[in-house]
N, C-alpha and C positions, 0 to 999 in steps of 0.2 A: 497694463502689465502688473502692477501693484497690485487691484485688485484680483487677478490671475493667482499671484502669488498668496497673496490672504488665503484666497479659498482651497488653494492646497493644504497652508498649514492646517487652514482649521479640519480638514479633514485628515492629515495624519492624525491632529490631534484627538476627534472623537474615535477615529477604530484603532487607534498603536495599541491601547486596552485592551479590543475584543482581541486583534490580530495576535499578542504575544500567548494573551487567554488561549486561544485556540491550537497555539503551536505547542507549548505546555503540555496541554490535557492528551496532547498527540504518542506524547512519550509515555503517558502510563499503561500498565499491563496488571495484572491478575493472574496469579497460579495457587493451584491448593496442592497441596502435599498428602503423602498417605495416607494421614490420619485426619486428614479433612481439614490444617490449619490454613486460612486464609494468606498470603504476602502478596502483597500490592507493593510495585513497583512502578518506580521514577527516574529512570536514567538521565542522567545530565555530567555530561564529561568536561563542564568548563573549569572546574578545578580539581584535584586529588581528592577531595573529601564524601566522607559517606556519613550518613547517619541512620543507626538503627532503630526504629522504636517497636517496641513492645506492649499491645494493647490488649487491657480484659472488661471484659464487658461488666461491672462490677466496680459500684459508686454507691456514694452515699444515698441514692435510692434503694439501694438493695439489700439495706439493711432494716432490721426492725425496730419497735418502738423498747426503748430501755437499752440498747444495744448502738445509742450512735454513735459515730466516729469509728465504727469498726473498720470499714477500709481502708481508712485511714490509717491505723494504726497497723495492718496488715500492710502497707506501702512502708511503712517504718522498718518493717520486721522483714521484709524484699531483701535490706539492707546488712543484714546480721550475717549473709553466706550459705555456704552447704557444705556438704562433708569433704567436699573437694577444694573447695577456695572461699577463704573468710568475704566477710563483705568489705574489711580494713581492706585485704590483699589484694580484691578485685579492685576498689577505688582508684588506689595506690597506682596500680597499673593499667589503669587506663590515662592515666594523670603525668606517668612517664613515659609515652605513647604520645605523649602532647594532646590528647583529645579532654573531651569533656563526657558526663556523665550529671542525668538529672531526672525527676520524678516527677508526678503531678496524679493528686487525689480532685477529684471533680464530683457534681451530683452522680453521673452518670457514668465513669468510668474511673480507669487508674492507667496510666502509663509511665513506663520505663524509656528511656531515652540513653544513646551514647555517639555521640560524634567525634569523628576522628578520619585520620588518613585511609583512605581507602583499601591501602595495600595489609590496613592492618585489622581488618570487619573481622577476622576468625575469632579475635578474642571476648569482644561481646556478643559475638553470636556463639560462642560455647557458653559463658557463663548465662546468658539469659536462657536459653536452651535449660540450663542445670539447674537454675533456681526456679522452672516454671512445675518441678517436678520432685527436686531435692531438697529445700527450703527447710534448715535443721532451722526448729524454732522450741528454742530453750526457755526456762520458765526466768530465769535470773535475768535472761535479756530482754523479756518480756517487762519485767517490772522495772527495769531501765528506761525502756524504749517510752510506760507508759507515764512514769515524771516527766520524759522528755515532752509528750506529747501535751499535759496539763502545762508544764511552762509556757511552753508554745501557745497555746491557746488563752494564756494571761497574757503575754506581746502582742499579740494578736489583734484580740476580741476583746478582752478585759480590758486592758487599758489604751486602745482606741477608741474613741468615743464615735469614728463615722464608723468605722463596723460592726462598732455593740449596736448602732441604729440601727442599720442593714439586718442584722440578725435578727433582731426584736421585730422588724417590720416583716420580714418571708415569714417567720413563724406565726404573725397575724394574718397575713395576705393568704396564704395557702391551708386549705381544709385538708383536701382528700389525698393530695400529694408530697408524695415525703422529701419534697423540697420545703416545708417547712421545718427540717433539722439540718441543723449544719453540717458542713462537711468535718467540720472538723471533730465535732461533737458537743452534744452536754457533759458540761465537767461532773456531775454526777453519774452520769451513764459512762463516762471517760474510765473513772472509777471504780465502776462494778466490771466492768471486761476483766475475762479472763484469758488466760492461755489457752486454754480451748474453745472460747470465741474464734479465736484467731486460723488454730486450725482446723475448724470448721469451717469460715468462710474462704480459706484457702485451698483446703478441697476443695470446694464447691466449686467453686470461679476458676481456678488457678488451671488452667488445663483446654490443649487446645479448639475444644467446643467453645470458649466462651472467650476464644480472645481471636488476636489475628495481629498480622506484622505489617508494619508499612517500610519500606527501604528506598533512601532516598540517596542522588548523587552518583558518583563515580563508580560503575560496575557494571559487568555482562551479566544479562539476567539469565546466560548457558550456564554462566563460570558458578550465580551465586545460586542457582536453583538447587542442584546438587549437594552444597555446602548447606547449607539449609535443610534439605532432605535428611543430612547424614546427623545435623544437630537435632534438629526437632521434630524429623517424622517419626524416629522411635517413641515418643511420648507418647503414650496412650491416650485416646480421643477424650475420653469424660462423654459427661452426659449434657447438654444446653442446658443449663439456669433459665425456666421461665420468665420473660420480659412480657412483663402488663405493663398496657399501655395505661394508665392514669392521667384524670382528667377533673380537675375541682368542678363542680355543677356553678351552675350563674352565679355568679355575686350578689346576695338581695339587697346589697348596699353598703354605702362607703365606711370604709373601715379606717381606724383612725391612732397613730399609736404614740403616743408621748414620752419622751426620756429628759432624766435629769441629770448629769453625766458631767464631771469634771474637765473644762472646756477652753479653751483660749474663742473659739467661734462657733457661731450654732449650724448646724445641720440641719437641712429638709429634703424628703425624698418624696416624689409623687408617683406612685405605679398604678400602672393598667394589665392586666389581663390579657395575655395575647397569644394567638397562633405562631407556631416553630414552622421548620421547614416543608411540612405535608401540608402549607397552605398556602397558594399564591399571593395573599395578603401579608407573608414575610417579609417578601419583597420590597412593596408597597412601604411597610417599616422599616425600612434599611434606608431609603430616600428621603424617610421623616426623619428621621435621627443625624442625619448628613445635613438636610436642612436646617432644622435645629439646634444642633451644636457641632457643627465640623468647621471648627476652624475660628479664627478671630472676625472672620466675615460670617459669622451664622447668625441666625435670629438671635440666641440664646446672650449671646456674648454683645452684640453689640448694641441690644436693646436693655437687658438685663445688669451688665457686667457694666457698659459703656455709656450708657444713654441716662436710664435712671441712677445709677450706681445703686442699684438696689444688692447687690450679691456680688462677692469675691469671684469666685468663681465657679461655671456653671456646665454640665454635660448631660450626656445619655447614654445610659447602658441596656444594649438589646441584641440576644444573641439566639439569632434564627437560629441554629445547631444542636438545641437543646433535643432531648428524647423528651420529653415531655413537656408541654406547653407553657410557657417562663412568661416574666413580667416585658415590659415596656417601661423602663424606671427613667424619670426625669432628676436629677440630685444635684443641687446648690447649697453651697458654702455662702454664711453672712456671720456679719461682726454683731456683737453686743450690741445692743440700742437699736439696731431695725426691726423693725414691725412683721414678723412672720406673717403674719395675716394678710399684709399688703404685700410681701414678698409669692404670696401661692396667690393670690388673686392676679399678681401679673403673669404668673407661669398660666391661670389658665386664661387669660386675654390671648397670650400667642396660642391657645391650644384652638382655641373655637374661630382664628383669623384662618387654619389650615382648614376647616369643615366650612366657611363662609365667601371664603376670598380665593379661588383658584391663583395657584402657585405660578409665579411669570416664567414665560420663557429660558432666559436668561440665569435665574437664580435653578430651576430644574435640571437645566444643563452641568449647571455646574458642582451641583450637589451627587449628580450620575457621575459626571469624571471625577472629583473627588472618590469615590465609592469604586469607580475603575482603576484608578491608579494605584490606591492602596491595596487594593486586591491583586493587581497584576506587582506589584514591588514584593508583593509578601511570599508571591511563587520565587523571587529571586535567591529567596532563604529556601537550603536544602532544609534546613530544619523545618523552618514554619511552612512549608508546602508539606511535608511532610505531616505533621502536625493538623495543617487543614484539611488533608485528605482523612484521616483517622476522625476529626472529629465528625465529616458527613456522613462516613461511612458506620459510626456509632449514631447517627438522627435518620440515617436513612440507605444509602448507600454510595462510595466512595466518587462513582461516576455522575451521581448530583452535581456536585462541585460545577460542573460545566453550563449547568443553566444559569449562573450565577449574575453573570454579566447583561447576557441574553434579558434574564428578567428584569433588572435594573434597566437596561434601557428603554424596556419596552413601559415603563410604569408612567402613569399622563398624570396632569392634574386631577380629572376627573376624578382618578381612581384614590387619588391625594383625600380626597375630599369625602368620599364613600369611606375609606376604613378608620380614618379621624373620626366621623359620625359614630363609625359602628363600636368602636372599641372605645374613648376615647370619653364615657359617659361621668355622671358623676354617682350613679350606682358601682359602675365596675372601678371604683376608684381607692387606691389605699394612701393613705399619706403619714408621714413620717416625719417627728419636727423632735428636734433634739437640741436642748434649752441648757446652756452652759451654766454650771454652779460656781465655779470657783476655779482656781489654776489645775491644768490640766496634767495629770500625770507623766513624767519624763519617760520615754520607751529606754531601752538600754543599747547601746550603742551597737550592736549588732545584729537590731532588727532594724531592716531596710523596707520601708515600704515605697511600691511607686507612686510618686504624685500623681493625686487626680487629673490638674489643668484644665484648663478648657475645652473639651473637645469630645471626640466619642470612646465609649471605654468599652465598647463590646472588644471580648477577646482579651481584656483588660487584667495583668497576672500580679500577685503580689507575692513577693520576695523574703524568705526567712531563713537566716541562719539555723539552722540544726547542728544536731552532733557531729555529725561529717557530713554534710552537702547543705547545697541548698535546694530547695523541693518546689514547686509550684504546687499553689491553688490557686485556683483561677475563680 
């Protein structure tokens, strides 16, 4: 009877994941409106709330060389208003509505976001409606917005010593794609932007050929179809912004990039070269990076962190979702006096034990339910399903999302073993060590950044005070 018992749990436990997976994905729908904008819809009636997001296709990809950080800074200037309702006044009142209201500039896109009670979606679906179209962008607030933005980018970047790595290492790693410029920008290209940078790439983008809406939560998709119609099919279509696909050619070999950076601890980052979501070998990396650092029971952590005490603390950052083909980043924190040398010589021992040693039973399983739970917990957020659906549907399309699971369980060791091989070389390899000088500059008390920790950072956001909100870049 006991054993009777067992093998039930354990089979609720491997399909609860697929199972809720599947009931989810049941509830989304698709409509285009007049004018051809996209709204993807999520209904979920378990509590009052809604959330709107607003997405354009239009990232720091899609700007040019001498001109970066311009979406970015067009995500600043979203915020300024239009002839009808300041951007202070819209804040303001979404804020005494009790909701929330938030941003995020990325490689590949820009999103508006606002959550709140459901009874009360008309008022960010007028103003986002008005500013996708009405968008007063004045030169005085422009030259506001763009101190704002250089500050920001000194909290940030400048006086973080692991994201000046981070930075310095994509702009080496990457040749052909303009993910080797930050999102945020070069502070001398931050600089020369003008006012008319701004409304150029706001025509351009800003308009519903280049964007599309996700709605998530509490609503009848009769009641908001119409309401949506009446906000945003008047806007005029635009033209599509052409999307090249970009792709760096082979790596002829490891690249290697050193910083001397004011430090309490050193930094080291190892990246690989990888396929996004149009390759079933994404997958494949989603189960290695679970293996490797998810959790205080990962290789990472309890050989690294635990066993040698070679490193503070240790992760991986890998996000199948990209529009264009992204790293495989391995990145450990260590103290003064250890030996970097001997610290990336143990990172690549666990690297070549996954291409030699088929992966156990046991630890496969359990690196897939870690990868299914988190994925089925993150549909529990109206936001972040919300959220997830927009980022697939910017890599590929919104109804991907569903093989998600599917492909994670089906991934064996063999196949463990084959993309460790193929990607995993030490031609396609970039490394990044960042060597502390002396005490490390104080941030100012109202940039918050998320702790690294142990564990996996795909999807991984960091948090900055601005002038009135707080913004995501991920």
């Amino acid at each position: 009877m006991k054993v009777a018992c067992s093998f039930v749990l354990w089979v609720m436990f491997f399909l609860f994941p697929a199972l809720c997976s599947a009931e989810v994905f049941r509830n989304i729908t698709e409509a285009r409106l007049s004018n051809g904008l996209k709204v993807i819809m999520f209904e979920n009636h378990k509590s009052p709330i809604i959330s709107l997001q607003v997405w354009y296709r239009a990232g720091s990809r899609d700007e040019k060389t001498g001109k970066t950080g311009l979406a970015h800074m067009v995500e600043h200037m979203m915020f300024k208003g239009t002839g009808k309702v300041s951007g202070e006044q819209f804040i303001r009142t979404i804020y005494e509505l009790g909701g929330e209201e938030n941003a995020s500039t990325s490689h590949d896109s820009t999103g508006y976001f606002e959550t709140l009670a459901s009874d009360r979606i008309g008022t960010p679906i007028d103003f986002e409606s008005d500013r996708m179209s009405n968008l007063v962008l004045g030169e005085s607030d422009f030259r506001t917005e763009r101190m704002v933005v250089l500050e920001e980018r000194r909290m940030r970047i400048d006086d973080n010593p692991r994201s000046f790595l981070l930075e310095q290492l994509e702009a080496a790693t990457f040749q052909s794609q303009p993910y080797h410029w930050p999102i945020i920008g070069w502070p001398d290209d931050i600089e020369r932007l003008t006012i008319d940078d701004v409304k150029a790439f706001y025509s351009k983008y800003y308009n519903p050929a280049n964007a599309f809406v996700v709605v998530t939560g509490d609503f009848k998709k009769e009641a908001l179809l119409p309401e949506m119609e009446r906000a945003f099919g008047k806007i005029p279509a635009g033209t599509p912004a052409p999307q090249l696909s970009i792709q760096d050619p082979p790596q002829p070999g490891e690249k290697r990039v050193i910083v001397e950076r004011p430090a309490q601890v050193g930094y080291m980052v190892v990246a690989w070269h990888v396929p996004n979501l149009r390759s079933q070998d994404s997958y494949v990396l989603e189960v290695i990076k679970a293996i490797l650092a998810q959790g205080k029971s990962s290789r990472f952590y309890d050989r690294l962190v635990r066993e040698k005490t070679l490193v503070l603390e240790s992760s991986v950052d890998y996000n199948l979702t990209t529009l264009d083909p992204g790293l495989f980043s391995i990145e450990v924190s260590f103290l003064p006096g250890k030996n970097p040398g001997q610290i990336e010589q143990a990172i690549y021992e666990e690297i070549e034990l996954l291409k030699t040693t088929p992966v156990g039973f046991r630890e496969m399983q359990k690196a897939k339910n870690q990868l299914e739970a988190a994925f089925v917990f993150d549909q529990e957020s109206i936001f972040s399903v919300g959220q997830n659906l927009a980022e697939y549907e910017m890599a590929l399309d919104w109804a991907s999302i569903g093989a998600y699971i599917p492909s994670v369980r089906s991934v064996s060791a063999q196949e463990i073993e084959r993309v460790a091989t193929k990607y995993f070389t030490a031609q396609n390899r970039n490394i990044g060590v960042l060597t502390p000088t002396g005490p490390p500059v104080h941030l100012p008390s109202e940039a918050v950044t998320q702790p690294a920790g142990s564990g996996v950072k795909g999807r991984s956001i960091r948090l900055q005070a601005s002038d009135v909100r707080n913004e995501i870049i991920p």
